[in-house]
Biopython code that builds the backbone (N, CA, C, O; Angstrom):
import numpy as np
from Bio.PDB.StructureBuilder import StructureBuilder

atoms = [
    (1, "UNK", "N", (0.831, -1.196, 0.000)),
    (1, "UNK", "CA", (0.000, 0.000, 0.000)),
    (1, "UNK", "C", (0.872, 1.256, 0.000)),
    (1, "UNK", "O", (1.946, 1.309, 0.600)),
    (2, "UNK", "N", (0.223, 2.512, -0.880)),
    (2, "UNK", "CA", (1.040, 3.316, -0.491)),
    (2, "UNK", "C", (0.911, 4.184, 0.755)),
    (2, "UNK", "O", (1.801, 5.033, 0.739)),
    (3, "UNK", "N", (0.329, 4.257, 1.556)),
    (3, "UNK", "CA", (0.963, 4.245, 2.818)),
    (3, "UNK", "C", (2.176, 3.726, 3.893)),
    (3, "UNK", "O", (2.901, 4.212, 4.760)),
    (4, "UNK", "N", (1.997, 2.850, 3.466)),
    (4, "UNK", "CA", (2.704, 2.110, 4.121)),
    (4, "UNK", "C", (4.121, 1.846, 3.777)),
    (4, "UNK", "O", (4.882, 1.163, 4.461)),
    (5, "UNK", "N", (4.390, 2.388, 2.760)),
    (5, "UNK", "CA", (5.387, 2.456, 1.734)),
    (5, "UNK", "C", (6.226, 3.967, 2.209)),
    (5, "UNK", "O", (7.446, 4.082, 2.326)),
    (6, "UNK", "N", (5.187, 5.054, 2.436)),
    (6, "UNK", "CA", (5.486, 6.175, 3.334)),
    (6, "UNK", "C", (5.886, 6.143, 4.551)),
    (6, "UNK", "O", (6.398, 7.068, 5.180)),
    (7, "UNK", "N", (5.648, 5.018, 4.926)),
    (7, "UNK", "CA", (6.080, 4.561, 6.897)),
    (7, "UNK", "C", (4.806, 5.333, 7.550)),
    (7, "UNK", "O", (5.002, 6.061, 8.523)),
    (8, "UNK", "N", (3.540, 5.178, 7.030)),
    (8, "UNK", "CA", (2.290, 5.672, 7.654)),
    (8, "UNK", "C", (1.954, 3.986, 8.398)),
    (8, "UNK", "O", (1.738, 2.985, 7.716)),
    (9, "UNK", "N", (1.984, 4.020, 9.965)),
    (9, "UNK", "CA", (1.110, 2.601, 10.768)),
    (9, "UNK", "C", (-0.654, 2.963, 10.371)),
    (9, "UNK", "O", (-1.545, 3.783, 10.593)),
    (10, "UNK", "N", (-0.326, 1.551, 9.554)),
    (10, "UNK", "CA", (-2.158, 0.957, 9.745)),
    (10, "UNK", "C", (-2.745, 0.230, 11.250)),
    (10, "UNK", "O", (-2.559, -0.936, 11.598)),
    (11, "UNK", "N", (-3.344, 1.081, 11.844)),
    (11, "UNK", "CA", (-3.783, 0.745, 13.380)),
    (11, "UNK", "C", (-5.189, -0.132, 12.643)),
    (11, "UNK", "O", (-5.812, 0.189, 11.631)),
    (12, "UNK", "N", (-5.452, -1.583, 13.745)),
    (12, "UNK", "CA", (-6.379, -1.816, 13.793)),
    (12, "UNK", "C", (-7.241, -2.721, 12.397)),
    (12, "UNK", "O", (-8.398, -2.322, 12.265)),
    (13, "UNK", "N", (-6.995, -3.391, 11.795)),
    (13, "UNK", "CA", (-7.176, -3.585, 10.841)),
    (13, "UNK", "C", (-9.239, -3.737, 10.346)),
    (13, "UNK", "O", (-9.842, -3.480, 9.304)),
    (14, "UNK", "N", (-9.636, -4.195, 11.528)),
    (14, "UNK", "CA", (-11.200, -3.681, 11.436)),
    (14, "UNK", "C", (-11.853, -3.793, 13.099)),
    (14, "UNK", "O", (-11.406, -4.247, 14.152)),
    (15, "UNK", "N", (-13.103, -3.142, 12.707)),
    (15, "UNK", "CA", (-13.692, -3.508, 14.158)),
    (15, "UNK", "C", (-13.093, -2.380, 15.482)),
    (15, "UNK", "O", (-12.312, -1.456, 15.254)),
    (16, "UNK", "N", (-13.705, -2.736, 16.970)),
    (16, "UNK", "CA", (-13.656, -2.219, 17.797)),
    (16, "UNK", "C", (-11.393, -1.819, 18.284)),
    (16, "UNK", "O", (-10.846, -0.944, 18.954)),
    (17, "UNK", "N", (-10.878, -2.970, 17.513)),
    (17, "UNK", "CA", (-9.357, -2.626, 17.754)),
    (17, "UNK", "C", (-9.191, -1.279, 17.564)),
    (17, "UNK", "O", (-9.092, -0.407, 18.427)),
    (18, "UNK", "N", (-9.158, -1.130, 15.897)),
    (18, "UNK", "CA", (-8.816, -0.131, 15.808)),
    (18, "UNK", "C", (-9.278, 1.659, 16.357)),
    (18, "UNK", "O", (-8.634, 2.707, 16.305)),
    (19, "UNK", "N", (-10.600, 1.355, 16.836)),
    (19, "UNK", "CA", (-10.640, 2.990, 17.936)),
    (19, "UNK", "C", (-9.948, 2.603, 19.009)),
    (19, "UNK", "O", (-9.812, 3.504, 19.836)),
    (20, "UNK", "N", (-9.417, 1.482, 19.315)),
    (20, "UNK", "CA", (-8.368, 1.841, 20.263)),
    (20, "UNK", "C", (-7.240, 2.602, 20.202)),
    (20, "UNK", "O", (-6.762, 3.587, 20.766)),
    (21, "UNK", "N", (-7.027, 1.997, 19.523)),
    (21, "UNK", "CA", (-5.349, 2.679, 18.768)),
    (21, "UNK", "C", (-5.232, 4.024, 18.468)),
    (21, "UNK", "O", (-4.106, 4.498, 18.314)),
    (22, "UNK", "N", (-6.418, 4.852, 18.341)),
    (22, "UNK", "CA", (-6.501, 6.242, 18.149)),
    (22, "UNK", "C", (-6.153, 7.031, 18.904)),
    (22, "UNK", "O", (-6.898, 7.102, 19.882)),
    (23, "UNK", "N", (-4.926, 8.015, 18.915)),
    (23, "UNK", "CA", (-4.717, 9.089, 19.913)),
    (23, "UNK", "C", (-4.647, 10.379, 18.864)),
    (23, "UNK", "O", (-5.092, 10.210, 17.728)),
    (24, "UNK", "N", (-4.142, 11.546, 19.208)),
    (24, "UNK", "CA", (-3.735, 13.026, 19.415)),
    (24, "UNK", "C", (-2.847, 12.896, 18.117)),
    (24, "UNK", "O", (-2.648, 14.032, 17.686)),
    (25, "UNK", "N", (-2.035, 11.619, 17.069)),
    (25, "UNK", "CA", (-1.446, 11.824, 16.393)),
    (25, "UNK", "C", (-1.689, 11.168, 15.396)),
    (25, "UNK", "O", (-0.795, 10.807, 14.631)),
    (26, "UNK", "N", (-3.015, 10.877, 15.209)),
    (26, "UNK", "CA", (-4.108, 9.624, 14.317)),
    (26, "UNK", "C", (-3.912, 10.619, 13.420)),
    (26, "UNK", "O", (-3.543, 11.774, 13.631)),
    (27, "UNK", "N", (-4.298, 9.867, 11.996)),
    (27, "UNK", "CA", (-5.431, 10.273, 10.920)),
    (27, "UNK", "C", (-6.237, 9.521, 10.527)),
    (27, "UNK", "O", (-5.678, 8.520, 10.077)),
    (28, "UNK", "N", (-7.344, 9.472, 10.455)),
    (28, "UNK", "CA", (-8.266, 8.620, 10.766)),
    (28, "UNK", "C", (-8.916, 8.725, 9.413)),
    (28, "UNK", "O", (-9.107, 9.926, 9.224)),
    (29, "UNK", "N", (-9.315, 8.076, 8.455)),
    (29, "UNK", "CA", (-9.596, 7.973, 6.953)),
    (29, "UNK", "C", (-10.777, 6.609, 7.346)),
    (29, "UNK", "O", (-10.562, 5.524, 7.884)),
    (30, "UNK", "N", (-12.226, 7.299, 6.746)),
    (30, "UNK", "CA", (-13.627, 6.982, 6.677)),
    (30, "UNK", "C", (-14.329, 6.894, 5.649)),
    (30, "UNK", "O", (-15.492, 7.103, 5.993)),
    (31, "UNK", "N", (-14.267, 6.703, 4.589)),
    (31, "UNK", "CA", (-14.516, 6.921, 3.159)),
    (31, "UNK", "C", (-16.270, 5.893, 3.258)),
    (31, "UNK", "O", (-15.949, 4.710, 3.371)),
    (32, "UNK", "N", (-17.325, 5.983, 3.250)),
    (32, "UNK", "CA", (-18.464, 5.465, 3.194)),
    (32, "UNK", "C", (-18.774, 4.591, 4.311)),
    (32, "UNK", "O", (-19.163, 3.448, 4.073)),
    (33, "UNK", "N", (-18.651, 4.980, 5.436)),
    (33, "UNK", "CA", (-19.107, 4.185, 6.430)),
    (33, "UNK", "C", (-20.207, 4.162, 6.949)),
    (33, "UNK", "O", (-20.729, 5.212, 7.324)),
    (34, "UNK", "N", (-20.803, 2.989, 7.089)),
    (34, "UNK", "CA", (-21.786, 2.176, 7.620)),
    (34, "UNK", "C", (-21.806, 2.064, 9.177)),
    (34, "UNK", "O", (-22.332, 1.197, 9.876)),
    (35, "UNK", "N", (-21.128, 3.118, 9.516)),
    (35, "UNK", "CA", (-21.358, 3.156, 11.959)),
    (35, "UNK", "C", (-20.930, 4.489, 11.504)),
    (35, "UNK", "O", (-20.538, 5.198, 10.578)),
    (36, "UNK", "N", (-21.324, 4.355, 13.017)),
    (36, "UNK", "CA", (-21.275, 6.477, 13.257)),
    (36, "UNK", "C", (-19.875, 6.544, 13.706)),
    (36, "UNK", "O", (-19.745, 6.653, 14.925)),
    (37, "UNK", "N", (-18.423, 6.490, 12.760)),
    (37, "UNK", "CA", (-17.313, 6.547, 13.102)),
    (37, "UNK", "C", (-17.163, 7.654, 13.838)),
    (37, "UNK", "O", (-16.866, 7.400, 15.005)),
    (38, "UNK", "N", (-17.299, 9.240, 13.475)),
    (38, "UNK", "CA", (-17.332, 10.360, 14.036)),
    (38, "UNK", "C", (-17.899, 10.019, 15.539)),
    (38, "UNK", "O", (-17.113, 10.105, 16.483)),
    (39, "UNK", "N", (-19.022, 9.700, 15.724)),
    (39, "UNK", "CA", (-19.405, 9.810, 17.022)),
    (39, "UNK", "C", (-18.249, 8.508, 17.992)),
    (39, "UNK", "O", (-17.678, 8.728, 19.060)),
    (40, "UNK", "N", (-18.221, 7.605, 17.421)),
    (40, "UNK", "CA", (-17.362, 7.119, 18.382)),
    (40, "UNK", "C", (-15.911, 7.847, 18.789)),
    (40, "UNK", "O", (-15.527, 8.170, 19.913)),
    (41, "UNK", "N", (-15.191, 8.007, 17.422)),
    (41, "UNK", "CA", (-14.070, 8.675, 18.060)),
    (41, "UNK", "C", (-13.875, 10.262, 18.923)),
    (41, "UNK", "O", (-12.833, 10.782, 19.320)),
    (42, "UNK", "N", (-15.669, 10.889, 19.045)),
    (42, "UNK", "CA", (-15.408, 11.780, 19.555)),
    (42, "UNK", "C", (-15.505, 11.350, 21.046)),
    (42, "UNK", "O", (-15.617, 12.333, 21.779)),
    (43, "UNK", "N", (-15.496, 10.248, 21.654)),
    (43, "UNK", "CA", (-16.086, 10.105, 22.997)),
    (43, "UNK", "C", (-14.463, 9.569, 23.344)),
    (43, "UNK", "O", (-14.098, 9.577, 24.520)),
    (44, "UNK", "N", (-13.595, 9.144, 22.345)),
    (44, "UNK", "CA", (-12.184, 8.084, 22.534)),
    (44, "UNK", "C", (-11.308, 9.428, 22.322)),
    (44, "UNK", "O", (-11.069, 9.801, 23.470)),
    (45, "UNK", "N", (-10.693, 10.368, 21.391)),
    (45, "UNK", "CA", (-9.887, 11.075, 21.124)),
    (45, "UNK", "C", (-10.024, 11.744, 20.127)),
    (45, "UNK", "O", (-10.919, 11.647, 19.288)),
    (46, "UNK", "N", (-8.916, 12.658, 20.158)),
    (46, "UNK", "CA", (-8.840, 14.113, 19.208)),
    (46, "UNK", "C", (-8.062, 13.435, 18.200)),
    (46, "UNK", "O", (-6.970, 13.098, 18.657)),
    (47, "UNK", "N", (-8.247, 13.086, 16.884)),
    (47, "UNK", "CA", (-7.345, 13.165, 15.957)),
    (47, "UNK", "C", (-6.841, 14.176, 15.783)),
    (47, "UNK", "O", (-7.177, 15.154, 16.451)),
    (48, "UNK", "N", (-5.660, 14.259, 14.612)),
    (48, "UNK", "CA", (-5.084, 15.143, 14.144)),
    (48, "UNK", "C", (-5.856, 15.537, 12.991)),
    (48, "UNK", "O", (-6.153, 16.716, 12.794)),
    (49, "UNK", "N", (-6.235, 14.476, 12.124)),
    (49, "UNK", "CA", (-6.976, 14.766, 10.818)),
    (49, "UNK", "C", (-8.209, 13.621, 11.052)),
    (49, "UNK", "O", (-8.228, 12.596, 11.734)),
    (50, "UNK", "N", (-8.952, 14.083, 10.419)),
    (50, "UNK", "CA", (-10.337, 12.741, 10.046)),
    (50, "UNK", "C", (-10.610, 13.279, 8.394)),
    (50, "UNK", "O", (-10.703, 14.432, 7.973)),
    (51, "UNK", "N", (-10.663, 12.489, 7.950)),
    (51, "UNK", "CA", (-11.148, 12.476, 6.005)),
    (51, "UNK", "C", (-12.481, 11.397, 6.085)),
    (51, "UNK", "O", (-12.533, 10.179, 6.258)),
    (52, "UNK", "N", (-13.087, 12.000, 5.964)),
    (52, "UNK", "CA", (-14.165, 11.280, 5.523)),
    (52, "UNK", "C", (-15.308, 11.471, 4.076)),
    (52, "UNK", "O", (-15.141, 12.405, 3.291)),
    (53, "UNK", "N", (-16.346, 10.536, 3.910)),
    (53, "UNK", "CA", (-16.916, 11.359, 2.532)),
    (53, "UNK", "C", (-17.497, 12.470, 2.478)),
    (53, "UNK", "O", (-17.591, 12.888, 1.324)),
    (54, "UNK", "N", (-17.976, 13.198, 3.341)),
    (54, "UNK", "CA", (-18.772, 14.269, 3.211)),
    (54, "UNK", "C", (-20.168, 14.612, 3.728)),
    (54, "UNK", "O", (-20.774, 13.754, 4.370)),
    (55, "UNK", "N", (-20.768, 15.901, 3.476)),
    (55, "UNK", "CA", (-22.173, 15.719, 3.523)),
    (55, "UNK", "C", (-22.747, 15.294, 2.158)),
    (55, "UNK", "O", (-22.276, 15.011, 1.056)),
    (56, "UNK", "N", (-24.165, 15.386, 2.803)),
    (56, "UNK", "CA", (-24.906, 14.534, 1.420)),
    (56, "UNK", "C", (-24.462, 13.910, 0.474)),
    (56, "UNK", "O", (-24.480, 14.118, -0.739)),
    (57, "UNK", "N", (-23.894, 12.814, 1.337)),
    (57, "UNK", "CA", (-23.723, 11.319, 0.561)),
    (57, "UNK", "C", (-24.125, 10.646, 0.530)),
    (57, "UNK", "O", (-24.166, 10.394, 1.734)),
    (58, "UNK", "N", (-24.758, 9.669, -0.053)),
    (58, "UNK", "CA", (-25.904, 8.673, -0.141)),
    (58, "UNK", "C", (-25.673, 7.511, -0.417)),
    (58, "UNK", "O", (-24.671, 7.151, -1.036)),
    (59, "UNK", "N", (-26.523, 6.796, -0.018)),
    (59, "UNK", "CA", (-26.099, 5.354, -0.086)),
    (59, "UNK", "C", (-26.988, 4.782, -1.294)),
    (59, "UNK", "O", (-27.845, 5.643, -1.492)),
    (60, "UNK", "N", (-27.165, 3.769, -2.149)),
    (60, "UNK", "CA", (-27.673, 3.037, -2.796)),
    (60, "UNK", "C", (-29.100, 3.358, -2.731)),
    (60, "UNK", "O", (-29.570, 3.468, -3.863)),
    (61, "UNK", "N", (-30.018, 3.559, -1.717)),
    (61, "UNK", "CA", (-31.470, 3.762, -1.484)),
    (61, "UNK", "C", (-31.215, 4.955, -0.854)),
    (61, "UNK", "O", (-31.271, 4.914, 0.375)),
    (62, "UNK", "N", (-30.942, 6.037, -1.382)),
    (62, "UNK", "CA", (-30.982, 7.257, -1.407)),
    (62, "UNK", "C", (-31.204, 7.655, 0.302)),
    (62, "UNK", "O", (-31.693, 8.707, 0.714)),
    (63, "UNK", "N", (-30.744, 6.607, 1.072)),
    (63, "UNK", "CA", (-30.650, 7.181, 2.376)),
    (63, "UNK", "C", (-29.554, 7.802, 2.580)),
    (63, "UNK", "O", (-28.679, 7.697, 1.721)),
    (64, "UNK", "N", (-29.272, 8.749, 3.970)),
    (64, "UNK", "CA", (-27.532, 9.153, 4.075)),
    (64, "UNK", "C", (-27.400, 8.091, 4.753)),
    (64, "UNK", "O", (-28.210, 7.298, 5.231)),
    (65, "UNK", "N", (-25.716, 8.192, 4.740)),
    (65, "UNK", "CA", (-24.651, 7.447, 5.600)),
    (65, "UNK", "C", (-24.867, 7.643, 6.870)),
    (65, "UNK", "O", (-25.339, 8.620, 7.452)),
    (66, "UNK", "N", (-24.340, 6.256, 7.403)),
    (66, "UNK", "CA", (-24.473, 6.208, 9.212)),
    (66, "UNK", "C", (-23.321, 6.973, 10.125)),
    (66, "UNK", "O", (-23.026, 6.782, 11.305)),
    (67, "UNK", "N", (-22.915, 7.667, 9.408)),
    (67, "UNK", "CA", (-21.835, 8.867, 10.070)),
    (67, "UNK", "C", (-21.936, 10.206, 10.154)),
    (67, "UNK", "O", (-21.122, 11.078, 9.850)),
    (68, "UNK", "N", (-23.140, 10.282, 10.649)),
    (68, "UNK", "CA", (-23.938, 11.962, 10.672)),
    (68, "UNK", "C", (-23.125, 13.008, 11.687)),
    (68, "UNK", "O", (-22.648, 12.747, 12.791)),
    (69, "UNK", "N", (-23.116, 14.452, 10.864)),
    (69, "UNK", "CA", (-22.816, 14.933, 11.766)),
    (69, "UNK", "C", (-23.744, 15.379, 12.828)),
    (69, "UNK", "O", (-24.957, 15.430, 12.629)),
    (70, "UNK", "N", (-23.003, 15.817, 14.348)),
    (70, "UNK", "CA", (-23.672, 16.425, 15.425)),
    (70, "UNK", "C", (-23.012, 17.279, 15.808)),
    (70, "UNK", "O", (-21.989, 17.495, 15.158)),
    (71, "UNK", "N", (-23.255, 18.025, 16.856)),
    (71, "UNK", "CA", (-23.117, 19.021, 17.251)),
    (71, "UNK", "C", (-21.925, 18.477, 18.130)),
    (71, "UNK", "O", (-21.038, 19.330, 18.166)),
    (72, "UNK", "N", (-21.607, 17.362, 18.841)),
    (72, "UNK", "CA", (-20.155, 17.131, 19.628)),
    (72, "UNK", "C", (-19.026, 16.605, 18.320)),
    (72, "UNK", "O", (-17.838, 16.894, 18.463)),
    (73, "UNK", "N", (-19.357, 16.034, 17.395)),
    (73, "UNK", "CA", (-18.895, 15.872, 16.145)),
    (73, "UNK", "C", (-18.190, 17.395, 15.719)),
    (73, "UNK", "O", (-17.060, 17.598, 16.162)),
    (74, "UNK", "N", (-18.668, 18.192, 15.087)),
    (74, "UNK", "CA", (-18.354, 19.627, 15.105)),
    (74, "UNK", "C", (-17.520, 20.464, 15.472)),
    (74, "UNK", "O", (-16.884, 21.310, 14.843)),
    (75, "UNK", "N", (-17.570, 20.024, 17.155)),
    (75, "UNK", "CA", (-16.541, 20.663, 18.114)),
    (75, "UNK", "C", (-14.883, 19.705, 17.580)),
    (75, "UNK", "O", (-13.784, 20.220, 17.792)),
    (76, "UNK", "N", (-14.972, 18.857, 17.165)),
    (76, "UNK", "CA", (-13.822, 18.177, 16.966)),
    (76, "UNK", "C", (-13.200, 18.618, 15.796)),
    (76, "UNK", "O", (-12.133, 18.119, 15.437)),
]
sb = StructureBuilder()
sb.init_structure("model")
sb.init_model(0)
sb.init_chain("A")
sb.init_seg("    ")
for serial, (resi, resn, name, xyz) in enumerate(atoms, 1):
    if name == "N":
        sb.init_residue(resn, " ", resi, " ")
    sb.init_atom(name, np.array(xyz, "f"), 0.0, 1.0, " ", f" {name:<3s}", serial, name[0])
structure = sb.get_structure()
């Protein structure tokens, strides 16, 4: 991968591991997720960066994604 090729650590490879591994010097990359990633890592830590897809992104049946923003989301 090219990350990894950069000497960027892949924390966590899926699941509850990887919000462990998250501190103050994360970047945390979310590209169409299906859980409210944002809300969990705001209750675990401050990344440095979060990339994720955006607003109004949609899924297949024109619902949004399960990673909404909120108002403690925001503050981060």
């Amino acid at each position: 991968m090219i990350l990894k090729e950069k000497e960027f650590k892949i924390g966590g490879p899926h699941g509850a591991g990887g919000f462990a591994e998250i501190d103050e010097e994360s970047i945390v990359i979310s590209p169409f997720a299906a859980a409210p990633v944002k809300q969990i890592i705001a209750d675990l830590a401050r990344p440095i960066l979060i990339i994720f897809t955006g607003f109004d992104v949609f899924n297949g049946n024109e619902k949004s994604l399960a990673d909404a923003e909120s108002p403690r989301t925001r503050q981060m």
